[in-house]
N, C-alpha and C positions, 0 to 999 in steps of 0.2 A: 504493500500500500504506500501510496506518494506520502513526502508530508504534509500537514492540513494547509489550509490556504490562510485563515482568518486567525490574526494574530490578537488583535482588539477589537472584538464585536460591538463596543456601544460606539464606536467611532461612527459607526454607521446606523446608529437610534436619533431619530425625530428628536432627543432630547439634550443630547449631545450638543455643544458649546463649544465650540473651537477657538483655540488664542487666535490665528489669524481668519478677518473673515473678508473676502473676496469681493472686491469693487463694492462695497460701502461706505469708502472712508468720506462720502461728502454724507451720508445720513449718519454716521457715528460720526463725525463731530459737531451736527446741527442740533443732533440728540445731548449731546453732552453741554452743548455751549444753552440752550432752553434752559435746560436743567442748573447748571454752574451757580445760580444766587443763591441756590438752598443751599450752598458749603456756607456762608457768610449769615445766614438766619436771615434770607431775605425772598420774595416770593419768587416763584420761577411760573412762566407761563403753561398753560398746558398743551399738550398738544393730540392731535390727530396723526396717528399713522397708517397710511394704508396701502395697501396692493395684493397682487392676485396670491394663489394661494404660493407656498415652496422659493418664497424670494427673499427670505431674510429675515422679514418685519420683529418677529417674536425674537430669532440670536441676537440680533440686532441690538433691541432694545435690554433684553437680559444681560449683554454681553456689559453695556456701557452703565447699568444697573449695580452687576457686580464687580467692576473696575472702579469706577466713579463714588457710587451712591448707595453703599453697601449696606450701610447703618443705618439710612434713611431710610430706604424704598421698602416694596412690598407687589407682590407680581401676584394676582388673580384671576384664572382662567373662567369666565362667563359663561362658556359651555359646560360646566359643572358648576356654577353659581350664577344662578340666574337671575334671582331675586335681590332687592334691598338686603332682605335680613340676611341669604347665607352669603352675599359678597361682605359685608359688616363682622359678621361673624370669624370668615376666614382671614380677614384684619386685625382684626383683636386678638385672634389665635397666632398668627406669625409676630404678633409684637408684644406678646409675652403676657397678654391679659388673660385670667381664668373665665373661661365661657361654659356653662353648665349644659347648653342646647332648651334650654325652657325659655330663654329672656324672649323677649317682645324686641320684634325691630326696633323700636321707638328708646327699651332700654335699653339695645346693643349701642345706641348711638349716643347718647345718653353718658355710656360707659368709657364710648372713644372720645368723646368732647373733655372728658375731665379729665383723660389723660394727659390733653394737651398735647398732644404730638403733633408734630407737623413734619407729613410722609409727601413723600412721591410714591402716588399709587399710579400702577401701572392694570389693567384693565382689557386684558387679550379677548378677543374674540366680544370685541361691546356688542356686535351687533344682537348677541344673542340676548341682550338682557330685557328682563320681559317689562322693566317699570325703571323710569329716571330718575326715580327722588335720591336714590344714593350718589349720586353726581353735584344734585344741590348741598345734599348734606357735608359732603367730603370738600368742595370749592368753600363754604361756608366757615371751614374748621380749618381754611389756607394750607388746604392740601394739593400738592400738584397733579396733575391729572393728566394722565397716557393713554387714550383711548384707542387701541387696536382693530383692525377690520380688515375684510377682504376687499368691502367696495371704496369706488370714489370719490364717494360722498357721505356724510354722516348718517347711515340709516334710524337715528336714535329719532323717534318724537318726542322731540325736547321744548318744552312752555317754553316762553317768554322772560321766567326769572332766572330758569336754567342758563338757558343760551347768553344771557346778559353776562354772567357769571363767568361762565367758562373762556369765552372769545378764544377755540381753538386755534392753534398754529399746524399747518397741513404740513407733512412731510411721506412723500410719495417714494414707495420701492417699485419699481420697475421691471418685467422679468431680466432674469440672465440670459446672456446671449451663449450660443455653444460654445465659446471659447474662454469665457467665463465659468459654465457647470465646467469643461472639460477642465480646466485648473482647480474648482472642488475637488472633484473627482480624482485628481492624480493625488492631492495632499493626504485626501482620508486614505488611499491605496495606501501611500507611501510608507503610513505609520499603520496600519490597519490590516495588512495582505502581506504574507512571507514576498521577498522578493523575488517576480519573475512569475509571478502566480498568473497576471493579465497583464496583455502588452498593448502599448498606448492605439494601436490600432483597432482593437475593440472600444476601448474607455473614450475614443472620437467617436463610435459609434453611438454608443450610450448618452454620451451627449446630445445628440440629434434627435434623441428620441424622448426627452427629455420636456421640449416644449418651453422652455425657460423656468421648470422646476424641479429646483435643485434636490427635493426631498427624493422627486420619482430616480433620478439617475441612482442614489444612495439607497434605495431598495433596490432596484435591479442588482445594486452588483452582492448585496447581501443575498438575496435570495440565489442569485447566479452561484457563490461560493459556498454556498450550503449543498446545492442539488451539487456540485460539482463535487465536493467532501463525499458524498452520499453516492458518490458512488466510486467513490475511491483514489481521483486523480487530483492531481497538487495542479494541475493546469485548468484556468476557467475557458470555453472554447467557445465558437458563436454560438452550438448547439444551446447554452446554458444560458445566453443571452436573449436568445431567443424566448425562452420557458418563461424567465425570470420578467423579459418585457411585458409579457402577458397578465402575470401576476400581479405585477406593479399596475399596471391601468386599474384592474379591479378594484386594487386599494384605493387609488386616486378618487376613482370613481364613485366608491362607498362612501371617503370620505367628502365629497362637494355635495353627492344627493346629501348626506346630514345636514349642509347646511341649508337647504331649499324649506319653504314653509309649501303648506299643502296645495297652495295654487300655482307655485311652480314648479311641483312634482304632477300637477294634473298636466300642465303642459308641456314636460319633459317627455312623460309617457306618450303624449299624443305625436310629438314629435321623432320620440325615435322609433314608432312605425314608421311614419312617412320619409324618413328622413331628411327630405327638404319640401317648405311648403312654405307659398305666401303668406304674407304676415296674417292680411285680412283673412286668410282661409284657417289660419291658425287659430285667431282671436273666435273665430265663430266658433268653432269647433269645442273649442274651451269656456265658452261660455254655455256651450249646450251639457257639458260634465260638471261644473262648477253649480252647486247649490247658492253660492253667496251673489249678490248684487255686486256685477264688474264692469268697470269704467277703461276706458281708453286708453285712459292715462294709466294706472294700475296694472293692466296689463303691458305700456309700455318699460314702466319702472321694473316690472318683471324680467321681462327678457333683458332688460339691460345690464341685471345682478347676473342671470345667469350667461350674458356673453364675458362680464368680469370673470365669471369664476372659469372662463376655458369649457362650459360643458356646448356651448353654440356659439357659432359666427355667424353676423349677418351680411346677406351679397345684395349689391345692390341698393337703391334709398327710395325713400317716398311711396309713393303709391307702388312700384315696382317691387319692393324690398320683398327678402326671403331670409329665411331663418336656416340653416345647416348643421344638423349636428355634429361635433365634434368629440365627443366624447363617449 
């Protein structure tokens, strides 16, 4: 039997944090420099970050959190706290308050006002969050605020005293270009894969396939060096490239439907039978499945989340336009 391939497997986990991180030094230092008055006990603006999914947004902002802002911050994933009370809760829990799970949202906050702290909260995935008051409550107590997202625009319905409050500052990730994943891709090998296990003429390949998301190249070659272990050979070969491509969409995939609310899953489905269909022939279509009362507009705000998230492209504009799955 060859020897293994995979030398350090979290190099290649979604949650992995690498010293160097690849064509963000203009958003790691706008992040840093936002941030910079809380070292001096002074406010710091908040900000908006966003872009599609596998471009950084979250190392990003973690990376310059725990270099920077260590003692300060506090990072909260929205898709597992959705609510005022459990994002509150999981605040007071990272910064050393006893929380029993009975308090009332109104005492968790209550609890974090007397502490007096003043955090840079960071806030990943806002879009999910199902209610804003925790935004007024956290700007209120001169807390700084990082609000994370896939789209490019604030999906939050945010009042009038909210929004007063906050005056985000936008900072937009962009996808990576192939040349960009493929230098990922070589550094996590580098430390990551006995050497000589994949040779850069696959790992250009994988970048291509990639779509300007860096997570998907970093499962293919996990998955790639696992089947290739499994069956016994220290070389990864296109065969396994192949397998592992397949694998990685699926996850891709699972993961962007999670983030679709049920009226752009009714017309995902509608879509990927047809695979490409007039806008208007879509809109009808979707309106005759759809139980709720839907507007024009609503259904354009739809499809334009999910052309962000890479699951559709649209060809063509106006009366002409057509929708293409992608995904």
């Amino acid at each position: 039997m060859e020897k293994g391939i995979v030398t350090d497997e979290s190099l290649f986990d979604e949650a992995f944090i690498p010293e160097r991180l690849v064509s963000r030094e203009w958003q790691i230092k706008e992040i840093a420099r936002t941030l910079e008055p809380t070292k001096v006990g002074r406010f710091a603006k908040n900000l908006f970050v966003f872009g599609p999914p596998g471009v950084g947004k979250t190392h990003v902002t973690k990376w310059v959190l725990k270099k920077h802002f260590k003692d300060n911050s506090v990072y909260v994933n929205c898709w597992s706290n959705r609510t005022s009370h459990t994002v509150m809760q999981d605040i007071l829990r990272q910064t050393g308050s006893m929380v029993h799970g009975k308090e009332s949202t109104s005492e968790l906050v209550r609890m974090f006002e007397k502490s007096k702290k003043k955090l840079i909260v960071c806030l990943d995935e806002s879009d999910h969050l199902k209610e804003t008051d925790i935004l007024y409550d956290l700007a209120r107590n001169s807390c700084g605020l990082i609000l994370i997202s896939n789209q490019a625009f604030s999906p939050l319905d945010i009042d009038g005293r909210i929004k007063s409050r906050l005056l985000l500052d936008e900072i937009e990730f962009k996808p990576y270009n192939r040349e960009e994943i493929l230098d990922i891709l070589k550094e996590r090998v580098s430390y990551g894969f006995r050497p000589g296990a994949i040779n850069n003429s696959l790992l250009t390949i994988v970048s291509g396939i990639c779509n300007g998301d860096a997570r998907v190249g970093l499962q293919i070659l996990r998955i790639a060096a696992n089947e290739a272990e499994l069956k016994g050979n220290g070389i990864i070969t296109m065969k396994e490239i192949k397998a592992a491509s397949k694998c990685a969409r699926k996850y891709r995939l699972s993961y962007i439907l999670g983030k679709l609310n049920k009226h752009q899953r009714i017309i995902y489905e509608i879509l990927k039978k047809n695979r490409v269909m007039d806008s208007g022939k879509l809109f009808e279509e979707y309106c005759k499945l759809s139980k709720d009362v839907n507007t024009d507009r609503s259904y354009r705000n739809y499809m334009q989340r999910m052309v962000e998230l890479g699951l559709v492209k649209e060809v063509g504009s106006r009366r002409w336009k057509k929708y293409e799955i992608i995904l």
